[in-house]
C-alpha positions as CSV (number, residue, x, y, z in Angstrom):
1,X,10.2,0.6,20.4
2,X,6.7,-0.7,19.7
3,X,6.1,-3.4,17.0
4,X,3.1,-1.6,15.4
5,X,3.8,0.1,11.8
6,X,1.4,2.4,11.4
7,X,-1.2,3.7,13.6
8,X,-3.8,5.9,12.1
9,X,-6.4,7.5,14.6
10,X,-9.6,9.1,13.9
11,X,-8.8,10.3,10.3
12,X,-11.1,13.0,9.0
13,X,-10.7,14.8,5.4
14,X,-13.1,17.2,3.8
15,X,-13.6,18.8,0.8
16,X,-14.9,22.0,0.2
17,X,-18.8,20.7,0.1
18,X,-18.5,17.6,2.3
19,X,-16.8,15.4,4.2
20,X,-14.9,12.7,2.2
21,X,-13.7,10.5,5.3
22,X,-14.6,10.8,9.0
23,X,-13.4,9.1,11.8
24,X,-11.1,5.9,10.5
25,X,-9.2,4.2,12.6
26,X,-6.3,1.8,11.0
27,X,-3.4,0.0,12.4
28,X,-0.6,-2.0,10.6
29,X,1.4,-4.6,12.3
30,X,4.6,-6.5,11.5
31,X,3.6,-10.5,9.2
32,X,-0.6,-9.3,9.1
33,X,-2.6,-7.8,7.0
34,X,-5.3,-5.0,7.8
35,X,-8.0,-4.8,4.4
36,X,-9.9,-2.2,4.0
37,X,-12.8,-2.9,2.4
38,X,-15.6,-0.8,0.9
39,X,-17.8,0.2,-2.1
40,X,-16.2,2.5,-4.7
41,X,-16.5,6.2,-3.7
42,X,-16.4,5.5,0.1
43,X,-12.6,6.8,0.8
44,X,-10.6,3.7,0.7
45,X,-7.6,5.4,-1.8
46,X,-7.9,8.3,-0.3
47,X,-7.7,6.3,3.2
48,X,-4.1,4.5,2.0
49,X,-2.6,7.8,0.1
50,X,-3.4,9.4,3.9
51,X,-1.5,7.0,5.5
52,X,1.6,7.9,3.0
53,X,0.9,11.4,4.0
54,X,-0.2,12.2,0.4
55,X,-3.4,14.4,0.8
56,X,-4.3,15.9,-2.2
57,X,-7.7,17.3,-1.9
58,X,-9.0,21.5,-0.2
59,X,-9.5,22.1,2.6
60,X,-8.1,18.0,3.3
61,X,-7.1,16.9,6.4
62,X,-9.4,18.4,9.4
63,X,-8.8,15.6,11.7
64,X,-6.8,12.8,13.1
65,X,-3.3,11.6,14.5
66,X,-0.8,9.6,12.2
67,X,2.3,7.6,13.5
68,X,4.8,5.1,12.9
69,X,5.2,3.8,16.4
70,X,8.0,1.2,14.8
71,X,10.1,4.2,14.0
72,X,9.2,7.0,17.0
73,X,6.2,8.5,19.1
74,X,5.7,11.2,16.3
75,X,2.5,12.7,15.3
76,X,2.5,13.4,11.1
77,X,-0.4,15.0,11.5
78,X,1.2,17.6,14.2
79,X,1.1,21.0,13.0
80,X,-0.9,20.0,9.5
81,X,-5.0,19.1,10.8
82,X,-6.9,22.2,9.7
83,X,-4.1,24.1,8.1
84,X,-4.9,23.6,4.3
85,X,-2.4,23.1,1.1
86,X,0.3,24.8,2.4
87,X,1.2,22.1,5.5
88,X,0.0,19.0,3.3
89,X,2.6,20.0,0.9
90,X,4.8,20.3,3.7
91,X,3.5,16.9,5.3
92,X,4.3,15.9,1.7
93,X,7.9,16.9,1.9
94,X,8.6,15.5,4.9
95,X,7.4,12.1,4.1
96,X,9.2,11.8,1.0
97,X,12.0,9.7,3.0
98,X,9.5,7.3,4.3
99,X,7.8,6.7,0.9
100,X,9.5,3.6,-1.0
101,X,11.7,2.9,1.9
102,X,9.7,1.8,5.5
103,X,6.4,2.0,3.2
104,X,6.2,0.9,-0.5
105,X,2.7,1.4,-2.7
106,X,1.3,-1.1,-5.5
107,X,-1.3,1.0,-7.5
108,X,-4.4,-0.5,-8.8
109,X,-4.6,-0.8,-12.4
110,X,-1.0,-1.6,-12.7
111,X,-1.0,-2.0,-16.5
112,X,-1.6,2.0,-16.5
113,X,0.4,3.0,-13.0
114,X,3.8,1.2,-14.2
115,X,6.4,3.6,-16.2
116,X,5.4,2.4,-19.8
117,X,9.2,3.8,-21.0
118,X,11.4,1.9,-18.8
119,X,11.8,-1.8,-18.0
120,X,10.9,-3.8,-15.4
121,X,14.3,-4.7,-14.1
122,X,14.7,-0.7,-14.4
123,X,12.1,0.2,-12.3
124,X,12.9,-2.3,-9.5
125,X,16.8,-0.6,-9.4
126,X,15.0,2.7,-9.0
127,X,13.3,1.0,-6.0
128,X,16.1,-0.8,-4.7
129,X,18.3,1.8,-4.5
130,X,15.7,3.3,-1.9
131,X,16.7,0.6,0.5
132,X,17.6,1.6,3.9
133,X,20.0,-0.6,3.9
134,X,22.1,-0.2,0.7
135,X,22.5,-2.9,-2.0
136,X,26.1,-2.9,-4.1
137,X,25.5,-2.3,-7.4
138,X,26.9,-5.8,-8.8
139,X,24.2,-7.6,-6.4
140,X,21.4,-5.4,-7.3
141,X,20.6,-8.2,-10.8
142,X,20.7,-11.4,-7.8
143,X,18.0,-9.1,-5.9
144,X,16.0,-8.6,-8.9
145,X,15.7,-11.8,-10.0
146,X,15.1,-13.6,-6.8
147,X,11.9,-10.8,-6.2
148,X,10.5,-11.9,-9.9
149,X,10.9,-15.4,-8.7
150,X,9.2,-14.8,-6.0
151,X,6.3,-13.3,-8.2
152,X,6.4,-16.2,-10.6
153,X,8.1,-13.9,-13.2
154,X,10.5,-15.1,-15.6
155,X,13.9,-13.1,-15.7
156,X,13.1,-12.3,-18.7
157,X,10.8,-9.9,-17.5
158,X,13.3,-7.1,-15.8
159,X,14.1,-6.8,-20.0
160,X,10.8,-5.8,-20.7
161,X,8.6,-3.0,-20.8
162,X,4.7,-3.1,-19.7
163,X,3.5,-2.7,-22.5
164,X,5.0,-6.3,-23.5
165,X,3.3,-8.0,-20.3
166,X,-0.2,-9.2,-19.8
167,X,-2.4,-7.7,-17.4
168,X,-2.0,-10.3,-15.0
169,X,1.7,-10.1,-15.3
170,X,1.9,-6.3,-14.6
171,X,0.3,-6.5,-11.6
172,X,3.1,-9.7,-10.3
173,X,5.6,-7.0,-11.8
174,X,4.2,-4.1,-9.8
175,X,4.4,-6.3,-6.4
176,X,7.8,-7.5,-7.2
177,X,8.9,-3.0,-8.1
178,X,7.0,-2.5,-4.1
179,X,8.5,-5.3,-2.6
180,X,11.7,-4.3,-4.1
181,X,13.0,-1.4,-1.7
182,X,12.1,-4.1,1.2
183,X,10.0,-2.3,2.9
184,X,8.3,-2.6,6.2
185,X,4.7,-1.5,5.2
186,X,3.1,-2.1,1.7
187,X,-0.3,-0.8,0.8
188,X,-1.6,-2.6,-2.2
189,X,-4.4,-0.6,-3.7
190,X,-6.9,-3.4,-5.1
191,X,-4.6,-5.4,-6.8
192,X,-7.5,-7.3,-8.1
193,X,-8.8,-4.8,-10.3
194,X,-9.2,-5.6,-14.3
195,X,-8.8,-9.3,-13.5
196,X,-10.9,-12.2,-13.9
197,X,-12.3,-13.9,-10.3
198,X,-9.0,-16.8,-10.9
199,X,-6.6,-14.2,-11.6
200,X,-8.0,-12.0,-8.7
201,X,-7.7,-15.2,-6.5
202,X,-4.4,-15.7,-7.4
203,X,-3.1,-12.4,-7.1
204,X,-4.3,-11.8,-3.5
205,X,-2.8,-15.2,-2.4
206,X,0.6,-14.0,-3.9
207,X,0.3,-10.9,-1.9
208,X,-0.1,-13.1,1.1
209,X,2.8,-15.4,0.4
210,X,5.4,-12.6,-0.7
211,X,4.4,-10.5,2.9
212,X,4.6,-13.7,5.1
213,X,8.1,-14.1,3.3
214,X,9.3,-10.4,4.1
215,X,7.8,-10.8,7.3
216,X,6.3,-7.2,6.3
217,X,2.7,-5.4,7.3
218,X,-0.3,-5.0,4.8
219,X,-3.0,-2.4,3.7
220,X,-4.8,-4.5,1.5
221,X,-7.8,-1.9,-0.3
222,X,-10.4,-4.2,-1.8
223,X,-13.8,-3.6,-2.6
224,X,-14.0,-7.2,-3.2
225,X,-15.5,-8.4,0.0
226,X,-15.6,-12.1,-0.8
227,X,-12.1,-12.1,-1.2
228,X,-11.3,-10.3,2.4
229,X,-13.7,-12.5,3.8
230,X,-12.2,-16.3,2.3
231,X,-8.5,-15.2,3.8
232,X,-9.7,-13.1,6.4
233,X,-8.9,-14.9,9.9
234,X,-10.5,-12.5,12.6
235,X,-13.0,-11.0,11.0
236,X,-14.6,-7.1,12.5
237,X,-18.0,-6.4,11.5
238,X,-18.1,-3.0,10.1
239,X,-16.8,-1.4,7.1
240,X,-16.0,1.7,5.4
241,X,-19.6,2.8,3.2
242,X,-20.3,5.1,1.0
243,X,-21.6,7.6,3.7
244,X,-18.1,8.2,4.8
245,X,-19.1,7.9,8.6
246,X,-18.3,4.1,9.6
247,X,-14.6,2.0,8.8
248,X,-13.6,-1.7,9.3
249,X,-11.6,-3.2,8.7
250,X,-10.3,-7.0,8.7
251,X,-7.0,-8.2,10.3
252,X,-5.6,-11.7,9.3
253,X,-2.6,-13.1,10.0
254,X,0.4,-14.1,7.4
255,X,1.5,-16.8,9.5
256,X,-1.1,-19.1,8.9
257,X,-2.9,-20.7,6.1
């Protein structure tokens, strides 16, 4: 079976007046990270929800191949390019099993994505329980506190809601919920966004450190091209822009500083 995660091949997605992304090209493999970088507006959301088979948008998807090579030789996109709301919801359906199991999500703006009515500790249960590989129940407290450890959260934390957290501490608590059904992809939609240039910093190295220790492969969506560029190891030359025609994308590995 091949080591490569996800394999995303000339992606195309339109709405009804224009086309919103044409011809990416992403893959994901096992301990790097793949960022995709680009101004706001040029698809990069719309880029990582495709790769989750979440396509929200008429007529949507008019183009491209998605697999998980990791898992099997099947095409997502099979059956689905050109065939409007009906097969996305489908697509939708049938990617429901792969969503916060082999692929886990860390929304931007965490403050606003995390469920402001239930703890942290809460939400990380909801997410461990997605685990391929179940967790008992009476070790389910050990996982959670090693993952907000891993963060640099308290324990305290798993007690609290997000309201009760800093901005800064959402978005650790957010990793530590994505990283929490262990999964083998995480796509982390600008985690720097809201912060200030040190908590940005720190927040991206985190990410780096918490995938090297999972051993797991990254989407990293940043408009913040200074920051792709400091960590960035092997570094391609084109990006995604706000004409929707041309995608980069920068690989790096985990395994070295």
């Amino acid at each position: 079976m091949s080591a490569v995660l996800l394999e995303l091949r000339a992606l195309a997605i339109r709405a009804p007046d224009r086309m919103l992304v044409e011809g990416v090209d992403v893959d994901v493999h096992p301990g790097e990270v793949t960022a995709l970088c680009g101004p706001s507006g040029a698809g990069k959301s719309l880029t990582a929800r495709a790769c989750m088979g979440v396509l929200d948008v008429t007529p949507g998807l008019v183009g491209g191949t998605l697999k998980f090579p990791a898992l099997s030789d099947r095409d997502w996109y099979a059956g689905v390019v050109g065939q409007g709301k009906r097969a996305q919801r489908g697509l939708l359906r049938e990617t429901e099993t792969l969503r916060g199991s082999y692929m886990s999500y860390s929304p931007q703006a965490a403050s606003s994505a995390l469920n402001p009515g239930r703890t942290i500790g809460r939400q990380m249960e909801m997410a461990i329980v997605r685990r391929q590989k179940a967790v008992p129940e009476a070790e389910r407290g050990g996982v959670i506190r090693a993952l907000l450890a891993e963060v640099g959260l308290q324990p305290w934390v798993a007690g609290s809601l997000p309201g009760e957290l800093s901005g800064g501490m959402c978005q650790r608590a957010a990793l530590a919920i994505a990283m929490a059904s262990d999964p083998r992809i995480l796509i982390a939609d600008e985690p720097e966004t809201g912060l200030d240039p040190v908590l940005r910093r720190q927040v991206v190295e985190l990410l780096l450190t918490v995938g090297k220790a999972h051993n797991c492969g990254i989407l990293l969506i940043s408009h913040h091209e200074d920051t792709v560029d400091r960590i960035a190891e092997d570094r391609k030359s084109t990006r995604l822009n706000s004409s929707h025609l041309v995608i980069s994308y920068a690989v790096f590995c985990l395994k070295k500083k």
